[in-house]
C-alpha positions as CSV (number, residue, x, y, z in Angstrom):
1,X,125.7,363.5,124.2
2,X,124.2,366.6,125.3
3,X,124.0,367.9,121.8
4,X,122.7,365.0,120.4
5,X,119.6,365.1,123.4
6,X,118.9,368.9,122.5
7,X,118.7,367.7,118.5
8,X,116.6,364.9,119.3
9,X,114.4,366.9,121.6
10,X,113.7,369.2,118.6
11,X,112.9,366.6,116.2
12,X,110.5,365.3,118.3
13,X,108.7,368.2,119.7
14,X,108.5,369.6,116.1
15,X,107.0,366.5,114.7
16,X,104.4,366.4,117.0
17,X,103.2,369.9,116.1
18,X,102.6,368.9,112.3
19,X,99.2,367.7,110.7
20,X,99.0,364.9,108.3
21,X,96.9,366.4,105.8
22,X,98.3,365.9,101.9
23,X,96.9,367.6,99.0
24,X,97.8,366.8,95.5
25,X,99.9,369.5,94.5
26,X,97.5,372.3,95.0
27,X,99.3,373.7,97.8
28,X,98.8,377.4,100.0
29,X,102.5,378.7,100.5
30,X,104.1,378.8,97.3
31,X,106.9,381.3,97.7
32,X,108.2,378.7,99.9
33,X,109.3,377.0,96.6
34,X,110.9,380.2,95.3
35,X,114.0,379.0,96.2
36,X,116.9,380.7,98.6
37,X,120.3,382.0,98.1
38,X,122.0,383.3,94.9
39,X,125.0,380.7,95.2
40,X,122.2,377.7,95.0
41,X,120.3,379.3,92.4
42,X,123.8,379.7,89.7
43,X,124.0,375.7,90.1
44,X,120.0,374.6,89.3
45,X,118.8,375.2,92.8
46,X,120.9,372.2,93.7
47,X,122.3,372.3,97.8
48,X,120.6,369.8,99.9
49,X,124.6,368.1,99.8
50,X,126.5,371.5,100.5
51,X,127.5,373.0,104.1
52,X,129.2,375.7,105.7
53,X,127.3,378.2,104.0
54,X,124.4,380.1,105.8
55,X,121.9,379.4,102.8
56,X,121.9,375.5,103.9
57,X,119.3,377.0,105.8
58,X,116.5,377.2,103.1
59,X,117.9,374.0,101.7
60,X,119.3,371.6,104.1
61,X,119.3,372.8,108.0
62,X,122.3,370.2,109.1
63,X,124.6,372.1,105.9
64,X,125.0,374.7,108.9
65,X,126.2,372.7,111.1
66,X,130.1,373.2,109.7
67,X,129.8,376.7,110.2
68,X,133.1,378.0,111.7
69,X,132.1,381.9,111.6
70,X,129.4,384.2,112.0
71,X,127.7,384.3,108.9
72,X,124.9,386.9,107.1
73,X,123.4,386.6,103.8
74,X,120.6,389.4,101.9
75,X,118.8,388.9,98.7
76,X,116.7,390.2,96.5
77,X,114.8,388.8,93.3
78,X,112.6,391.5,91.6
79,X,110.3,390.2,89.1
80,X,108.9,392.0,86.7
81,X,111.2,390.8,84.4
82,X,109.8,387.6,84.6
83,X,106.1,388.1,84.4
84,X,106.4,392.0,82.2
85,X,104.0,394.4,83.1
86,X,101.9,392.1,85.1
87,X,104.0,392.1,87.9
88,X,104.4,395.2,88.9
89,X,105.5,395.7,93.0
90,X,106.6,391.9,93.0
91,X,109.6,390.8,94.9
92,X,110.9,388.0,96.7
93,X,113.9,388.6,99.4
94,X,115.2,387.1,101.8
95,X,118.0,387.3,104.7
96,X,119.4,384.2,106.7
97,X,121.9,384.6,109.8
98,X,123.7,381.9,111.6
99,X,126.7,381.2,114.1
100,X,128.2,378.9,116.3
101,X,127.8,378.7,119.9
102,X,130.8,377.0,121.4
103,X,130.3,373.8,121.9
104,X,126.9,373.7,121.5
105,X,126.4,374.0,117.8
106,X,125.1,376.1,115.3
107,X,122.4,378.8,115.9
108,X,120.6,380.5,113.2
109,X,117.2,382.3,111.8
110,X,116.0,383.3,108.4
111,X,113.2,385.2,106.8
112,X,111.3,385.0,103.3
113,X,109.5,387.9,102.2
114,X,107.7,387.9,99.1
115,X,105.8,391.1,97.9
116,X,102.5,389.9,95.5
117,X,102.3,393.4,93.9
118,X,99.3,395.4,93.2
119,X,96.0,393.7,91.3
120,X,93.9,396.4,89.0
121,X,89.7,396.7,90.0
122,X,87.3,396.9,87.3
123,X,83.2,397.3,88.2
124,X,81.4,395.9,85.4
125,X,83.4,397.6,82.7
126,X,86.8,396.8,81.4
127,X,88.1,400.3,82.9
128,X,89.8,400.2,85.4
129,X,88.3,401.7,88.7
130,X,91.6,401.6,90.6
131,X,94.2,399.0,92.4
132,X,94.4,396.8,95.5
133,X,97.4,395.7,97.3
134,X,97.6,392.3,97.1
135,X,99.8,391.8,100.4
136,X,102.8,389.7,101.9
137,X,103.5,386.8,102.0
138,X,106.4,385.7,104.9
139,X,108.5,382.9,106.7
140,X,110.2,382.9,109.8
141,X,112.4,380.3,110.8
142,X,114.7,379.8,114.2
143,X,117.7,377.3,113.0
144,X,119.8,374.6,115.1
145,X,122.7,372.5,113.5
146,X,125.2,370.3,115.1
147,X,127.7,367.7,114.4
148,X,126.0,364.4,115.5
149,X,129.7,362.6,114.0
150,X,133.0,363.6,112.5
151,X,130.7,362.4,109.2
152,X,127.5,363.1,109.7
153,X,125.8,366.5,110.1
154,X,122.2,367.4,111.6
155,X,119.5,370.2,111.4
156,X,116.4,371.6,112.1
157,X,114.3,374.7,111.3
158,X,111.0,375.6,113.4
159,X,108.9,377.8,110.9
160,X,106.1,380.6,111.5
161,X,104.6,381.0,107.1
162,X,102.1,383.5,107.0
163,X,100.1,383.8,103.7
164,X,98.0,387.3,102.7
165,X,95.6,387.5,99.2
166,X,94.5,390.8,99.8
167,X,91.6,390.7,102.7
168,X,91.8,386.9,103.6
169,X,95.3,385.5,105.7
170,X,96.3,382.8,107.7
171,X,99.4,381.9,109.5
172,X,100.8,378.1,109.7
173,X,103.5,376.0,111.8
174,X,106.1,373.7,110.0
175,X,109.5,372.5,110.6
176,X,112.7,371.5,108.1
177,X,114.6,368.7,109.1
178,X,118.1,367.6,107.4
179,X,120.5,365.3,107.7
180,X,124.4,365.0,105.4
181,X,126.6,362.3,105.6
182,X,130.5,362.6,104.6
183,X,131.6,359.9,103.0
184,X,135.7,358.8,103.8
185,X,136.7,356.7,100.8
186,X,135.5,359.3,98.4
187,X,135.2,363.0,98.5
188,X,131.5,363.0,98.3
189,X,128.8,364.2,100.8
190,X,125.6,362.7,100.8
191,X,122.0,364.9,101.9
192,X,118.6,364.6,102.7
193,X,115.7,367.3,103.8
194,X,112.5,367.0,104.5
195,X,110.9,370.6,104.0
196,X,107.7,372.1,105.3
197,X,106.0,369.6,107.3
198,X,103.6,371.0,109.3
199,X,100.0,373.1,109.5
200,X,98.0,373.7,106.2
201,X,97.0,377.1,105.0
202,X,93.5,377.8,105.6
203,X,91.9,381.2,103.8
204,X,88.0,381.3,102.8
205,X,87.1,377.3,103.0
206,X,87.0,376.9,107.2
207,X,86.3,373.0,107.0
208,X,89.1,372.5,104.8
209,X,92.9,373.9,105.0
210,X,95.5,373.6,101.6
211,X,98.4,371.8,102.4
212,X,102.1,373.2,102.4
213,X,104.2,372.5,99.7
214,X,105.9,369.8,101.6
215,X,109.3,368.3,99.8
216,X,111.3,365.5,100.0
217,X,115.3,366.0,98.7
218,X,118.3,364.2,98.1
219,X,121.3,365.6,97.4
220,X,124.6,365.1,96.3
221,X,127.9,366.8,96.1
222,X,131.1,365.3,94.5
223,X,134.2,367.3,95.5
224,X,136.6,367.1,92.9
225,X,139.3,369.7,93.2
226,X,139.8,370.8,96.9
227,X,142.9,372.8,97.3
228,X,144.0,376.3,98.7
229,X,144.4,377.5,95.1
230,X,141.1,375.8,93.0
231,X,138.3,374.0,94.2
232,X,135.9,372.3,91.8
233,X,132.9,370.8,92.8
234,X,129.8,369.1,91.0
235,X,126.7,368.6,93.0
236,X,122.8,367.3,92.2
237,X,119.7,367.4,93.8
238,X,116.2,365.1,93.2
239,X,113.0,366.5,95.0
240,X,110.2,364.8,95.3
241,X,106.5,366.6,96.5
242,X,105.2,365.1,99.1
243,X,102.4,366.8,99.6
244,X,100.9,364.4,96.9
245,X,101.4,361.5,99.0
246,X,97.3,361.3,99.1
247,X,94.4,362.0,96.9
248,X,92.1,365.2,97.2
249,X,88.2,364.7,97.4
250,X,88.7,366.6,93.7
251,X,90.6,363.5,92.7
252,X,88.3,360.7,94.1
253,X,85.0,362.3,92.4
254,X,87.1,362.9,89.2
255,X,86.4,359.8,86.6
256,X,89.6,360.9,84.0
257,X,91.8,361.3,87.5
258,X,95.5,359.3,86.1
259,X,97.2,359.3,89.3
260,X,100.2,358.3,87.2
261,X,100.0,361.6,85.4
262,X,99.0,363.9,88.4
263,X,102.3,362.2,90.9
264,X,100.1,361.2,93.4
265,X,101.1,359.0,96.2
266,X,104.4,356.7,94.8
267,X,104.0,358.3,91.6
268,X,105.0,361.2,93.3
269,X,108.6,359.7,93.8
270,X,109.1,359.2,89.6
271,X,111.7,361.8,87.5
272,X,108.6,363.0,85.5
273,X,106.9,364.1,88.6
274,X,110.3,365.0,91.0
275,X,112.1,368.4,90.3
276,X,115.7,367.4,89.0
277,X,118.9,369.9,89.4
278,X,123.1,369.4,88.2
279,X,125.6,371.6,89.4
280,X,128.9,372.8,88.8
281,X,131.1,375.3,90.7
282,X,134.9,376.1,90.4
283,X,136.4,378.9,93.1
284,X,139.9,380.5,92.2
285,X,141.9,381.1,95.0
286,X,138.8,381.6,97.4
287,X,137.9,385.0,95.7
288,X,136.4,384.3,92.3
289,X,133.6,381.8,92.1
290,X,132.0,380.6,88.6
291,X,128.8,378.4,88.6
292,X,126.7,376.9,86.4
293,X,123.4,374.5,86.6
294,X,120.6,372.9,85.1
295,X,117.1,372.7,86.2
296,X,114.1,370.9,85.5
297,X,110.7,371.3,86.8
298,X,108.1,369.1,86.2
299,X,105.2,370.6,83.7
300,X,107.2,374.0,83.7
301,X,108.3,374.1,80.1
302,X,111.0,376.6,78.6
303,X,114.7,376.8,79.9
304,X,116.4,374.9,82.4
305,X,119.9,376.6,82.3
306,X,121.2,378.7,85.0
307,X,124.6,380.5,85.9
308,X,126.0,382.6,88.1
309,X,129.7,383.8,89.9
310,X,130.5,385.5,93.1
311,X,133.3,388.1,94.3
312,X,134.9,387.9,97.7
313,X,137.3,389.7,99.6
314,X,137.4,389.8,102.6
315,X,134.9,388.4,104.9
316,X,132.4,390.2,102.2
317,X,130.9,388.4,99.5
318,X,128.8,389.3,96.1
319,X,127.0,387.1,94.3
320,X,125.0,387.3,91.4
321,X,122.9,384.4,89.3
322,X,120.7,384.3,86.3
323,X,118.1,382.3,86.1
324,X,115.0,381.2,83.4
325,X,112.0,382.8,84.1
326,X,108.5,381.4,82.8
327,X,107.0,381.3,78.9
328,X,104.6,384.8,78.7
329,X,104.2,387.9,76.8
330,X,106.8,390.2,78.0
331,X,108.2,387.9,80.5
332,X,112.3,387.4,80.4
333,X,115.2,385.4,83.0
334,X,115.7,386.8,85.9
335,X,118.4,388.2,87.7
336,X,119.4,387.5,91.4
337,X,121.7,389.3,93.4
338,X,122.6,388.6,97.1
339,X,125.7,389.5,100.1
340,X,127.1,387.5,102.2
341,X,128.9,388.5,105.2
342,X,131.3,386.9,107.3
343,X,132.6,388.0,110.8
């Protein structure tokens, strides 16, 4: 009973910090989309369902909540592959701790760091004059999971995002709250998150703050083979963006405005407008793991498969994922590459 008044303490404290504004998809915060851990991104970014792994964090806070160890995960995305020369400096990393407290649950914290790169200065020529660092962008989170049931798992994450374009910055509040059910007739969990709720972005306009890019998910994950030799697993996810729950005054003044089109407030909720991910992962013997996934995100054309493996011994883990990058001149798939640590 105690845990459950400390979980529901959180919950509510953090839900009376947030705003209500919703934008329609033009959102500040992006790299908060970017995605986190390298075993989520080999099966289409699909883990709202999965726990005991410290990623749940960036996913699905109650996943840590079956945590039985100290865990540490470290990442790093560079992407210049994906955008070519353009991109030059990019990077997005990221490093997520967690760990149970006795009996009180799970404790964690994570951090996002993207790295915007350099932008070239021209005067009124075409020549350059010389380059500007475009800044970086972060996330700070403090995580707390518990076990509410022997079936159902809960989580929270209390967020600090800061967001830099070269002179202008601002710093907002948000919160992650996640639920997963285990189901007993069938081997399948059952999870929901709702990411990023909180305190818009606001850079140049002071009467009028962007919105985070605030998401809704559901997730599944279908265990099919669980033994101490193979385990086999199939999981999905389905993300809707809230943050389009409401028109923008762009939208009301705009005649040719198809909220159908644009997945603004229940449109939001179709496939067209949701972000759609399947899953598959097989581990051998707890040391090798193979994955693969596929991906789709709504008016992102190009490829949607992803793969990836992992190598374990010990308490230490590699893991490695490729991933589709975007459609431009000189722009490829990118590679992810992350360790985990157990203790």
């Amino acid at each position: 009973m105690k845990r459950v008044f400390i979980l529901g303490a959180l919950l509510v404290f953090m839900l009376g910090t947030t705003g209500s504004y919703a934008g329609t998809g033009r959102t500040a915060a992006q790299f908060l989309s970017l995605g986190g851990g390298t075993r989520a991104a080999g099966m289409g970014d699909t883990f709202t369902a999965v726990s005991g792994d410290v990623i749940a964090a960036f996913w699905n806070p109650g996943g840590l909540a079956s945590i039985s160890e100290m865990q540490m995960t470290v990442s790093y995305t560079n992407y210049a592959a994906m955008f070519g020369e353009a991109s030059e400096g990019m990077y997005y990393g990221l490093t997520a701790f967690a760990m149970p407290v006795r009996d009180w649950g799970v404790l964690g914290t994570s951090l996002q760091l993207q790295d915007q790169g350099t932008m070239v200065i021209t005067t009124d020529s075409p020549e350059p004059v010389g380059e500007a660092d475009l800044g970086m962008n972060w996330a700070w989170a403090l995580c707390y999971a518990d076990e509410i049931s022997d079936s159902l798992l809960a989580g929270v994450n209390a967020k600090i995002i800061h967001q830099k374009l070269w002179t202008e910055s601002d710093t907002a509040y948000a919160a992650d709250i996640g639920v997963q059910y285990a189901m007993s007739a069938v081997p399948l969990s059952i999870g929901a998150a709702l990411q990023n709720l909180g305190t818009g972005i606001q850079m140049t306009d002071e009467y009028q703050a962007q919105p985070l890019p605030r998401n809704l998910r559901f997730g599944l994950a279908l265990r099919l083979v669980d033994t101490p030799a193979h385990r086999f697993q199939i999981v999905s996810d389905y993300t809707s963006f809230v943050d389009k729950l409401s028109e923008a005054e762009e939208d009301k003044e705009n005649p040719d405005f198809d909220a159908k089109k644009a997945g603004v407030g229940v449109y939001a909720f179709l496939p067209e407008n949701s972000q759609r991910g399947l899953g598959a992962e097989y581990w051998y013997s707890n040391a090798l793991g193979v994955r693969v996934g596929y991906k789709y995100v709504p008016d992102m054309p190009g490829k949607h498969i992803t793969m990836g493996f992992s190598v374990r011994y010990s308490g230490y883990q590699i893991d490695y994922a490729r991933v589709p990058g975007i459609d431009v001149p000189g722009g490829s798939d990118i590679d992810k590459v992350a360790l985990l640590f157990r203790f």
